[in-house]
NUTI-247964 format. One record per residue (C-alpha): residue in one letter; x, y, z; chain; residue number from 1. Coordinates in Angstrom, 1 decimal. Layout:
<pts>
[pt 'a',[X,Y,Z],'A',NUM]
...
</pts>
This chain:
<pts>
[pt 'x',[-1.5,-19.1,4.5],'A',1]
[pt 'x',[-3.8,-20.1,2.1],'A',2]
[pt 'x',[-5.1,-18.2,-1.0],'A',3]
[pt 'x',[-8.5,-17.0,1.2],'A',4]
[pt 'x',[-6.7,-15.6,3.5],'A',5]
[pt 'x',[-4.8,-13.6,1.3],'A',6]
[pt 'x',[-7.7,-12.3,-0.6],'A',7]
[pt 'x',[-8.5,-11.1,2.6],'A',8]
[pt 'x',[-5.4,-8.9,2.9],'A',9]
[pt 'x',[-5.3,-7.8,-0.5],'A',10]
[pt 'x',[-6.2,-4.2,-1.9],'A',11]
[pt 'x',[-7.0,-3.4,-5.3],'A',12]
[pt 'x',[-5.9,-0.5,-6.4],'A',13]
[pt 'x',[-7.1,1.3,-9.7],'A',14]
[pt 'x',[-6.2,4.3,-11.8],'A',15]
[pt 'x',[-2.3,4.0,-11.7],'A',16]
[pt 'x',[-0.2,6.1,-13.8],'A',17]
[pt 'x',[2.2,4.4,-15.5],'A',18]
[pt 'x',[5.4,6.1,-14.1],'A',19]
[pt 'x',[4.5,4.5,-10.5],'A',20]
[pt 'x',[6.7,1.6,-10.0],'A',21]
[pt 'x',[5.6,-1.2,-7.8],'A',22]
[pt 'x',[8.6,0.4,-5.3],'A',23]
[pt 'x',[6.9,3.3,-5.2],'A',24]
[pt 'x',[3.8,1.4,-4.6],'A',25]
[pt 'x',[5.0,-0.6,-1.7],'A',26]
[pt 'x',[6.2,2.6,0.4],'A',27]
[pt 'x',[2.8,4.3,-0.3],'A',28]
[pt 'x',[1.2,1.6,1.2],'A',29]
[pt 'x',[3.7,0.5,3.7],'A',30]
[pt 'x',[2.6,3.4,5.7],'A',31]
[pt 'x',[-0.7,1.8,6.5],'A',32]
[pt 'x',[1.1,-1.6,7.9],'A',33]
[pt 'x',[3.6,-4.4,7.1],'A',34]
[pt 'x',[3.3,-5.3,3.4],'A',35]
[pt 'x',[3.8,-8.9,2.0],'A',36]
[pt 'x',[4.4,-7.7,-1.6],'A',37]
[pt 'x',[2.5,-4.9,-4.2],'A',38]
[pt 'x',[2.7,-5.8,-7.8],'A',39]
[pt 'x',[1.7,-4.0,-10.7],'A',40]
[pt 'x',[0.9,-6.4,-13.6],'A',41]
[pt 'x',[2.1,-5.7,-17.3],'A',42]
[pt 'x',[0.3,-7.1,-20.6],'A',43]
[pt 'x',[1.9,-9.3,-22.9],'A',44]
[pt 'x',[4.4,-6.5,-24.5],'A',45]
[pt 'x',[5.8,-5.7,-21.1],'A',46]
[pt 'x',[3.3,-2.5,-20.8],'A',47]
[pt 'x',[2.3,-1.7,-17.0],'A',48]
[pt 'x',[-1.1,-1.9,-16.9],'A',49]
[pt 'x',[-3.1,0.8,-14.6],'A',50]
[pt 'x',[-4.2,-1.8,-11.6],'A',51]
[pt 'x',[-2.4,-3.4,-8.9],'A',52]
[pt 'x',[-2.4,-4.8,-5.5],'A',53]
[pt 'x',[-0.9,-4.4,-2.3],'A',54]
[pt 'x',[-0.8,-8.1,-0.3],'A',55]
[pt 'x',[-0.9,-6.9,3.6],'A',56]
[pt 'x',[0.8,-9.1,6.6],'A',57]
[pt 'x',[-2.3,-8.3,8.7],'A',58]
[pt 'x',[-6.0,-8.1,7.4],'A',59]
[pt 'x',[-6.3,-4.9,10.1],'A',60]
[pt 'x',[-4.4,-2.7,7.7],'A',61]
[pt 'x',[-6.7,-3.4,4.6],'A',62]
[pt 'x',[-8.7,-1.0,5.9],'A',63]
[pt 'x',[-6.9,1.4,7.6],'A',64]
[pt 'x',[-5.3,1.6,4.5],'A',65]
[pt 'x',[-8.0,2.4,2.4],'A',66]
[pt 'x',[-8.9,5.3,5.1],'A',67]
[pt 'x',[-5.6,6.4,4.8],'A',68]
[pt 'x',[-4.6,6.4,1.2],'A',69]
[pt 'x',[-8.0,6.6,-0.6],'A',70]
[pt 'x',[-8.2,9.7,-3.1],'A',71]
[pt 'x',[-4.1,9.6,-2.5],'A',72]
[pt 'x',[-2.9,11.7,-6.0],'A',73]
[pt 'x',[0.6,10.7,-7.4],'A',74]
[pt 'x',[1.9,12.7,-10.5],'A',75]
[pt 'x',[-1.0,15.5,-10.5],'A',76]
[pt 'x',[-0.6,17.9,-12.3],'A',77]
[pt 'x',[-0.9,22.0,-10.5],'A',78]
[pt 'x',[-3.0,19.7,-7.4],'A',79]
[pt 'x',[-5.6,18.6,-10.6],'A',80]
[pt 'x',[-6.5,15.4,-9.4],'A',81]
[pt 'x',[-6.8,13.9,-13.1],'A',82]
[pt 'x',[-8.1,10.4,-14.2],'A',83]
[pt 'x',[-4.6,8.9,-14.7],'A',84]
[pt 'x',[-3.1,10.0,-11.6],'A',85]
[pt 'x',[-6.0,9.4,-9.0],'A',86]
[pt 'x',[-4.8,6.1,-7.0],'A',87]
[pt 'x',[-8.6,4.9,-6.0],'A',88]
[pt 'x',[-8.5,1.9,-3.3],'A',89]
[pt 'x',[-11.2,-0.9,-3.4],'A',90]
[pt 'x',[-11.4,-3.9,-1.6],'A',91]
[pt 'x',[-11.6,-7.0,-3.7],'A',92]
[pt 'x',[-13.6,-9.7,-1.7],'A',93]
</pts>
């Protein structure tokens, strides 16, 4: 598998809070199909930043997935979707 493929089968996902883990990550997205790997990349300090991806086995789920999960909220606050809480999915081709 080469890195085109890949990029094929990767989401980019935007607005993270920063008490999702990338295990919490990888069974919110796992729903949507077999999962190679989600990471959730930190700055130089160690800080999580608010992006990540999720790495799909199959290209079919990329999409399903962003049916499925798009708008998903995680920490809301009273069902407020807020700014920092509003996971927003967008392909990265």
């Amino acid at each position: 598998m080469g890195i085109e493929e890949e990029a094929d089968r990767t989401l980019f996902i935007r607005n993270i809070d920063t008490r999702v883990t990338e295990e919490l990550l990888f069974e919110l997205f796992l729903q949507a199909g077999p999962l190679v790997r989600t990471k959730i990349p930190k700055d130089l300090d160690g800080k999580q930043k608010t992006f990540g991806f999720a790495v799909y086995k199959h290209d079919v789920s990329v999409p399903y997935a962003m049916q499925l999960l798009n708008g998903t909220t995680l920490y809301g606050k009273n069902g407020v979707k807020n700014e920092q809480s509003l996971l927003i999915i967008i392909i990265d081709l």
